[in-house]
Kinemage of the C-alpha trace (Angstrom):
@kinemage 1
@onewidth
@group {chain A} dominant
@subgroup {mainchain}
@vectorlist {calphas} color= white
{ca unk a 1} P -26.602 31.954 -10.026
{ca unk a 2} L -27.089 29.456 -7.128
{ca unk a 3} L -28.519 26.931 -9.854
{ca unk a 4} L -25.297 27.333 -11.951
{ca unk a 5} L -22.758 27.009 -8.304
{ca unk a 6} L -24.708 24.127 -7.356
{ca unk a 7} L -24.413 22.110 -10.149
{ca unk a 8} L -21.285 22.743 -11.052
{ca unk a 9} L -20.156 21.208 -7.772
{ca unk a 10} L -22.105 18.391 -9.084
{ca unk a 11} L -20.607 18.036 -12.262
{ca unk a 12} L -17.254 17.951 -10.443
{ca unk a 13} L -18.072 15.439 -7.822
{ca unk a 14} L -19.849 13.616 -10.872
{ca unk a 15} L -16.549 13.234 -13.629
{ca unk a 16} L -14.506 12.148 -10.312
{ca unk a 17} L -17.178 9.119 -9.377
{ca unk a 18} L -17.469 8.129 -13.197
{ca unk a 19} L -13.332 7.942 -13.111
{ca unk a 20} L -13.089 6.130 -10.391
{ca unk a 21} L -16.066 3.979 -10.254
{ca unk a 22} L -14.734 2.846 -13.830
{ca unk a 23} L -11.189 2.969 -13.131
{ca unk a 24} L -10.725 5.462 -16.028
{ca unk a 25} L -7.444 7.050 -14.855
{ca unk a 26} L -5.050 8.026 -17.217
{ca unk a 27} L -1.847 9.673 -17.496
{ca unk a 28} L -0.626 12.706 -15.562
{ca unk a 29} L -2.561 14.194 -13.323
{ca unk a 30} L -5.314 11.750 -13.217
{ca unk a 31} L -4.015 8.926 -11.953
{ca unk a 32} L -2.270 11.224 -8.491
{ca unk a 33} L -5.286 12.752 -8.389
{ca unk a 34} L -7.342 9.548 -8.101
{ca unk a 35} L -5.514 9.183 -4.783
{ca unk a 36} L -7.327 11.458 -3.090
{ca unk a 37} L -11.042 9.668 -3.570
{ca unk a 38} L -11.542 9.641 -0.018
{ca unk a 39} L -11.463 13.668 0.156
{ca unk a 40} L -13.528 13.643 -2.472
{ca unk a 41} L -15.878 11.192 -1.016
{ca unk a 42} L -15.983 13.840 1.796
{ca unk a 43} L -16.670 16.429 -0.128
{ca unk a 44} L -19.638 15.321 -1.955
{ca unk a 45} L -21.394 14.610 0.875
{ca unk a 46} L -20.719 18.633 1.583
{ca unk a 47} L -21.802 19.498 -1.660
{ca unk a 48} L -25.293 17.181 -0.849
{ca unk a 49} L -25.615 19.916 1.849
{ca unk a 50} L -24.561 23.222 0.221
{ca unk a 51} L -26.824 22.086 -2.719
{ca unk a 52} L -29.878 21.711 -0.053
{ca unk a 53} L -28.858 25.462 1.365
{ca unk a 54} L -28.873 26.777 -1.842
{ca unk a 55} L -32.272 25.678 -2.642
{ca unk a 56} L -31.530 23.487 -5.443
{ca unk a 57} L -33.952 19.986 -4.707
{ca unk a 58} L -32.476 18.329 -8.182
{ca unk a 59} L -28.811 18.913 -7.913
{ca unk a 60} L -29.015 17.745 -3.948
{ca unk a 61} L -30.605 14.433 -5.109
{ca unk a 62} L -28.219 13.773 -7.993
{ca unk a 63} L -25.325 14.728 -5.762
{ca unk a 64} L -26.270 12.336 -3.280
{ca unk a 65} L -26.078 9.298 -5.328
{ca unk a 66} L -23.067 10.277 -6.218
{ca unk a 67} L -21.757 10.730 -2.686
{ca unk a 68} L -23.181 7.165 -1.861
{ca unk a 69} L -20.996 5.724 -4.633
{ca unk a 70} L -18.388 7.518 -3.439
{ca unk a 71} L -18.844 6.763 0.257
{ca unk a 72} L -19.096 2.954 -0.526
{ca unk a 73} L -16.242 2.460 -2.754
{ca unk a 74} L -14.217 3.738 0.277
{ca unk a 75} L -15.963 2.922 3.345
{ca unk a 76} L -15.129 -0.898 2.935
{ca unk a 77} L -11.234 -0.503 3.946
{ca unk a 78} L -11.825 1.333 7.043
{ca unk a 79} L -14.324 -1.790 8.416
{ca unk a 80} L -13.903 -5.374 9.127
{ca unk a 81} L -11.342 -7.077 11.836
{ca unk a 82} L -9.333 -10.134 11.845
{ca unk a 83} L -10.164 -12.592 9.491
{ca unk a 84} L -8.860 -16.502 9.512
{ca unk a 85} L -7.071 -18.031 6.839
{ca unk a 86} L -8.418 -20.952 4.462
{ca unk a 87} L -8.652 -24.765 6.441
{ca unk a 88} L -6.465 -24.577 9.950
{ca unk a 89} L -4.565 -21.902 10.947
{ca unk a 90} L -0.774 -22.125 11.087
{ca unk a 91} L 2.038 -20.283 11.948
{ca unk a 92} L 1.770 -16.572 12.313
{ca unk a 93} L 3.612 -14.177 10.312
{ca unk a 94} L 4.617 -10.818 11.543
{ca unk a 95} L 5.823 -8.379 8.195
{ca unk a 96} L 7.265 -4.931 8.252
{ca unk a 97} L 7.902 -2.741 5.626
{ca unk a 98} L 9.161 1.336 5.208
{ca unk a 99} L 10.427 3.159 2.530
{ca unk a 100} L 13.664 4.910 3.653
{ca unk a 101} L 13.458 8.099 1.629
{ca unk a 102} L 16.840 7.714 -0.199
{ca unk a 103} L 18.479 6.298 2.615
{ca unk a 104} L 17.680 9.406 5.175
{ca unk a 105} L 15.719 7.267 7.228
{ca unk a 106} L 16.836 7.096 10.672
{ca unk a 107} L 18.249 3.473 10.901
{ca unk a 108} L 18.910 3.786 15.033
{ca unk a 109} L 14.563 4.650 14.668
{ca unk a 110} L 14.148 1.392 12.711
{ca unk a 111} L 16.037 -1.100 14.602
{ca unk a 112} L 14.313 0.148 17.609
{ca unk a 113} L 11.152 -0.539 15.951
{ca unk a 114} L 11.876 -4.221 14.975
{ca unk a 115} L 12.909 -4.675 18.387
{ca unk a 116} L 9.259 -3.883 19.557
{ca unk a 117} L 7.665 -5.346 17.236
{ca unk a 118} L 9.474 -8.604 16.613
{ca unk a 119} L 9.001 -8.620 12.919
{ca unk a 120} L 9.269 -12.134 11.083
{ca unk a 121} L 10.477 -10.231 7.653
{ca unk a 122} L 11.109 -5.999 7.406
{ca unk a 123} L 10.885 -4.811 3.446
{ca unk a 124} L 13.088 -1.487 3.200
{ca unk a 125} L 12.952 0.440 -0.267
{ca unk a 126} L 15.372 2.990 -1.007
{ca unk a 127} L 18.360 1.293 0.960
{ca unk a 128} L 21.556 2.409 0.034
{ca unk a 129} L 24.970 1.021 1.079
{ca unk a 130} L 25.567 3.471 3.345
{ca unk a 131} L 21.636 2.619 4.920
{ca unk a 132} L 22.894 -0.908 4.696
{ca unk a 133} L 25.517 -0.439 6.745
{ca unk a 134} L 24.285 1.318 9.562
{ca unk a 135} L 21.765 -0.592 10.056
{ca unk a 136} L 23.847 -3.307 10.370
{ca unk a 137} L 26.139 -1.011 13.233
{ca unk a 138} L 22.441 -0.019 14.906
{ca unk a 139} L 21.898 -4.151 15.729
{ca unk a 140} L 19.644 -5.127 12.720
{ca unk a 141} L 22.310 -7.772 11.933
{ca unk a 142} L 21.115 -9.728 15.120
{ca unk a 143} L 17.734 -8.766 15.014
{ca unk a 144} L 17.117 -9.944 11.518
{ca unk a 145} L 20.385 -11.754 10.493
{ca unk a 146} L 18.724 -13.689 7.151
{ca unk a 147} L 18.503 -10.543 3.782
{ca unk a 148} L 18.078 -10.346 0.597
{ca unk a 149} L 19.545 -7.196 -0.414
{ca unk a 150} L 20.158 -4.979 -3.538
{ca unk a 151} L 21.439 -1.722 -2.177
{ca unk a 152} L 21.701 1.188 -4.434
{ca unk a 153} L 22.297 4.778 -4.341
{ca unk a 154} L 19.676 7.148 -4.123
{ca unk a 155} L 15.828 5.595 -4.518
{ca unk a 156} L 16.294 2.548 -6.524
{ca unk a 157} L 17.859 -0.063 -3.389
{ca unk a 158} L 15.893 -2.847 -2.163
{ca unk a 159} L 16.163 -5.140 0.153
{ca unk a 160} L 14.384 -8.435 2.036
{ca unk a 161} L 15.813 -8.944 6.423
{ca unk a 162} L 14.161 -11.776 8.147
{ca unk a 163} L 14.689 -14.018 11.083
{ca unk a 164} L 13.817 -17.043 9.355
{ca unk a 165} L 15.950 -18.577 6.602
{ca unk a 166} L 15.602 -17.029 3.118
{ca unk a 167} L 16.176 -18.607 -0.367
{ca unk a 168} L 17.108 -15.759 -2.726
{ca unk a 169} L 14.752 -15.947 -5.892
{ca unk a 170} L 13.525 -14.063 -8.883
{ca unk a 171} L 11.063 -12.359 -10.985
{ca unk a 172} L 10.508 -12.495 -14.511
{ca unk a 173} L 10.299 -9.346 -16.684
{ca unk a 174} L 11.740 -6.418 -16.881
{ca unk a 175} L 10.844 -3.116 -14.703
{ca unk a 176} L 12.044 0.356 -14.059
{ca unk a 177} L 12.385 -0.157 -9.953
{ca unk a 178} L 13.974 -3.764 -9.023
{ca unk a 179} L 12.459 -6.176 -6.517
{ca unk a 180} L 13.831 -8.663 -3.970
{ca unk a 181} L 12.640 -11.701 -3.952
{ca unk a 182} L 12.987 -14.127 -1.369
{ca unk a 183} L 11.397 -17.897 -0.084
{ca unk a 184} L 10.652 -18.659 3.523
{ca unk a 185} L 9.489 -21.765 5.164
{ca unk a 186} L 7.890 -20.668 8.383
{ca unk a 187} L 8.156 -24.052 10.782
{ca unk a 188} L 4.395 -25.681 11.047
{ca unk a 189} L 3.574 -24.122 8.014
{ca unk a 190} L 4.137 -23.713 3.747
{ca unk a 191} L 6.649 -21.966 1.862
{ca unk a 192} L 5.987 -18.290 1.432
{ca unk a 193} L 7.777 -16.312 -1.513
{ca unk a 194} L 8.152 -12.524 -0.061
{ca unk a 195} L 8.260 -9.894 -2.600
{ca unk a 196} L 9.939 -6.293 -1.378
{ca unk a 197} L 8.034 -3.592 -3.888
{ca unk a 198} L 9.021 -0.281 -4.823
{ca unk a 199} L 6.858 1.083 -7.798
{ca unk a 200} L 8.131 4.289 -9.695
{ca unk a 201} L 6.104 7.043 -8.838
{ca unk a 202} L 3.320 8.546 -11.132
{ca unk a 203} L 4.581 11.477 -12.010
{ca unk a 204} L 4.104 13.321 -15.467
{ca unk a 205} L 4.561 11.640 -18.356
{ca unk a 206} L 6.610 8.573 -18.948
{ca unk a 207} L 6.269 8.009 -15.196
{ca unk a 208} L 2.699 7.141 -15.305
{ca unk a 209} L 3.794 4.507 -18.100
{ca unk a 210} L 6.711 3.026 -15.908
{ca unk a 211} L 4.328 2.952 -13.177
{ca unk a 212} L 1.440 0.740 -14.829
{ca unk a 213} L 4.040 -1.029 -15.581
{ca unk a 214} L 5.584 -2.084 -12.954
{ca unk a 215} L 2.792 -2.934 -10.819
{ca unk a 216} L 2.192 -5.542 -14.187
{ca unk a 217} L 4.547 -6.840 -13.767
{ca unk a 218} L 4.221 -8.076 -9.997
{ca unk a 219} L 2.590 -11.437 -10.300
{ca unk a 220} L -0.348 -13.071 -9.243
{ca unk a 221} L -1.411 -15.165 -6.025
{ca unk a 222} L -2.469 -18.301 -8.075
{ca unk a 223} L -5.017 -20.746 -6.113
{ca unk a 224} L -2.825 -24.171 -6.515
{ca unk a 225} L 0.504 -22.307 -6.175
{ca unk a 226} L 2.918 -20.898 -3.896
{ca unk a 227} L 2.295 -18.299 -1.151
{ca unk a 228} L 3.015 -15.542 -1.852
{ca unk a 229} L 3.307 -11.786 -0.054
{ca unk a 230} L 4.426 -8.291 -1.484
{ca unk a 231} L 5.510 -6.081 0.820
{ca unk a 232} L 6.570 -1.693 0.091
{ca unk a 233} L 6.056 1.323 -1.583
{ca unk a 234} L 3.564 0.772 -4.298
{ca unk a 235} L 2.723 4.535 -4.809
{ca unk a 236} L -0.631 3.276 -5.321
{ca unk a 237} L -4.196 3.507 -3.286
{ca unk a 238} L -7.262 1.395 -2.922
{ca unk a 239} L -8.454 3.821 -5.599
{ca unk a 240} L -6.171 2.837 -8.402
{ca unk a 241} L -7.595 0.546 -10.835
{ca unk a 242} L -4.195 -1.244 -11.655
{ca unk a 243} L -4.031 -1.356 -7.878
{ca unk a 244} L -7.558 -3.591 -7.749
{ca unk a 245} L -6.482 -5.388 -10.737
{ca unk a 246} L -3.115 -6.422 -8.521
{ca unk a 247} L -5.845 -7.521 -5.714
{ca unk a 248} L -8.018 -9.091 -7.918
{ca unk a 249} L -4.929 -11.541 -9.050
{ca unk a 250} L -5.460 -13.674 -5.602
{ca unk a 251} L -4.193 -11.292 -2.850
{ca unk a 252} L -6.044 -8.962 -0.189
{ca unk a 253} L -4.696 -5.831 1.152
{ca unk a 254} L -4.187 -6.302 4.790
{ca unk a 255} L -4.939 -2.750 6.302
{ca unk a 256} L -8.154 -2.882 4.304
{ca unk a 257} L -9.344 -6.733 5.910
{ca unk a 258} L -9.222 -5.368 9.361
{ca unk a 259} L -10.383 -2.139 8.920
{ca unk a 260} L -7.646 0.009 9.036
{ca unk a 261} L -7.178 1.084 4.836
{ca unk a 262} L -7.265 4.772 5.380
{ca unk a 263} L -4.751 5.081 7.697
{ca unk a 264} L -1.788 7.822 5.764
{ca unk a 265} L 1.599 6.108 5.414
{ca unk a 266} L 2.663 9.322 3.112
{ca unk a 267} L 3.755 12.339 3.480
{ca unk a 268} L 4.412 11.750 7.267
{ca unk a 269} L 5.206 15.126 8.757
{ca unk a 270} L 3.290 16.891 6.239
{ca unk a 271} L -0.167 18.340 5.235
{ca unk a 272} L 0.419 19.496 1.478
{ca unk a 273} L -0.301 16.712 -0.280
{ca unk a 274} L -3.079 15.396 1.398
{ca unk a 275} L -1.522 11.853 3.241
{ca unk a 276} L -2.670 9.021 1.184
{ca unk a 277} L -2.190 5.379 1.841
{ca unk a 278} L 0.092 3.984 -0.893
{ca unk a 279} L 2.285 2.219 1.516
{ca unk a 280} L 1.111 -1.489 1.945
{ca unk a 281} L 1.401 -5.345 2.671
{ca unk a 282} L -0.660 -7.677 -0.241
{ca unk a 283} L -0.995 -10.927 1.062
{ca unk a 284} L -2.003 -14.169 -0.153
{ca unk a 285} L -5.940 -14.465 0.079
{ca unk a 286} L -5.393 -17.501 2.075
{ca unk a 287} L -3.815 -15.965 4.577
{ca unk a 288} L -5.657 -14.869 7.539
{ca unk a 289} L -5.153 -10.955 9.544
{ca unk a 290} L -5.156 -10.691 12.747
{ca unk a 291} L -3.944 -7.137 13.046
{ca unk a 292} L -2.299 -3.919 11.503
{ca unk a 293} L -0.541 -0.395 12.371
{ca unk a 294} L 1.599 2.186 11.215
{ca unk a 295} L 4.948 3.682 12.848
{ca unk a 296} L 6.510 7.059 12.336
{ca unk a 297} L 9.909 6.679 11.114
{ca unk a 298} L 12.369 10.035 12.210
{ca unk a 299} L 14.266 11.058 9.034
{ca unk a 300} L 11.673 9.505 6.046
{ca unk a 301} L 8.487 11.014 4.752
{ca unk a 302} L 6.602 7.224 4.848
{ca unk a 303} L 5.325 5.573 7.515
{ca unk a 304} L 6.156 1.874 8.406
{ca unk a 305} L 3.521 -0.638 7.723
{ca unk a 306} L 3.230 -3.698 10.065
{ca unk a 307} L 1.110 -6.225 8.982
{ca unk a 308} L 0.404 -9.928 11.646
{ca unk a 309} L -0.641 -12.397 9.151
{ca unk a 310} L -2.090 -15.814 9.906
{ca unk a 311} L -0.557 -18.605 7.444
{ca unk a 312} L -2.558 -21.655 6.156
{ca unk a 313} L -1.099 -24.505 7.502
């Protein structure tokens, strides 16, 4: 009996390392459930110890490699510090971003915010009119008088504020949630196109599909082109393959450079789900990071990300 317990904690902690090592996640409930890695990553490490109680030499070792894979595809984000961007540095770059939670987000709480923080550019998702105007009325107008907006009603609005000038711009392709899209020329340093994400959520069925692709569809950093930053809700972790495969098109995920990748940004306020990080700010690998945080946000179940990059100049 303790043989059969002990390795069939093994087997689990074994199929959940082969899925994510490989970035096998598929459909409904794999890919949510993928999310969760660091837990798991926790838990085998328990399961190297229960095996050891229970006796069982063989199942301990095998669960221990497992735990190490485990540990070290997670341990990276929550390591490193500020990092410098490619040839000088230039101008800094200060970007915020929150989901709204269909527009219940307390917009008095994030005009407050921005006046703390001094954001160069804020990314809200799920801004509706009625969000968009109270900001306005809370002082968010002369905080951050430059935007890009596309409000909507409930979870589909968008929208780009910043205190430097913006150039309204575009995406090709087609995709369930919309983006804004936005240029800013930062003075003593490039042009930076700023992308405001919202990716559908992957929930049963179809949803999974609409999810993969929409993060597709976001595009690449390229080497010899512009600069380029995406900024929201991607309802996506470290753990998610298409997640990595968005990284691996020229940008870095800033909470991950300076160590702090497995801080929650959802649900805030809750423990069932587990908080998972699929709130973030991609930037440009060029960029540099000098630091990152998260800020409760009364009224919305995500956490604001604020993200101090260093631009090439």
């Amino acid at each position: 009996m303790r043989r059969v317990l002990a390795w069939l904690l093994v087997l689990v902690c074994a199929a959940w390392a082969v899925v994510r090592l490989f970035g096998l996640e598929r459909g409904f409930p794999l890919v949510p459930l993928v999310a969760y890695t660091p837990l798991m990553a926790a838990a085998a490490v328990a399961v190297v110890a229960v095996a050891a109680l229970l006796r069982q030499r063989a199942a301990a070792a095998v669960a221990a490699l497992l735990a190490v894979g485990l540990v070290a595809a997670v341990a990276p984000r929550a390591l490193g510090g500020p990092t410098e961007p490619e040839g000088a540095p230039g101008p800094r770059l200060r970007v915020l971003s929150v989901n709204m939670h269909f527009g219940t987000g307390s917009p008095e709480a994030l005009a407050e915010l921005v006046r703390r923080t001094r954001p160069d550019v804020l990314s809200v998702q799920e801004l509706t009119p009625e969000l968009a105007t109270a900001l306005d009325d809370a002082g968010l107008a002369e905080l951050l008088p430059e935007r890009v907006i596309r409000p909507e009603p409930r979870g589909t609005g968008i929208g780009l504020y910043a205190r430097l000038p913006l150039a309204p711009g575009s995406l090709p392709g087609v995709r369930r949630n919309p983006v804004a899209v936005a240029t800013a020329r930062p003075r003593g340093g490039p042009a930076v196109e700023l992308v405001a994400v919202h990716v559908t959520p992957p929930l049963r069925g179809w949803r999974v599909d609409a999810w993969r692709d929409d993060l597709r569809s976001l595009p690449g950093a390229a080497a010899r082109g512009p600069l380029r930053i995406l900024a929201g809700d991607f309802n996506a972790t470290l753990d998610h393959a298409e997640l990595r495969r968005l990284l691996d098109a020229g940008y870095e995920d800033a909470a991950g450079e300076v160590g702090a990748g497995l801080r929650a940004t959802w649900p805030d306020g809750r423990r069932i789900p587990p908080p998972v990080t699929i709130d973030h700010v991609l930037a440009d690998r060029r960029c540099g990071v000098r630091a990152f945080s998260v800020h409760p946000i009364p009224g919305t179940d995500h956490r604001a990300v604020l993200a101090e990059l260093v631009l090439p100049r």
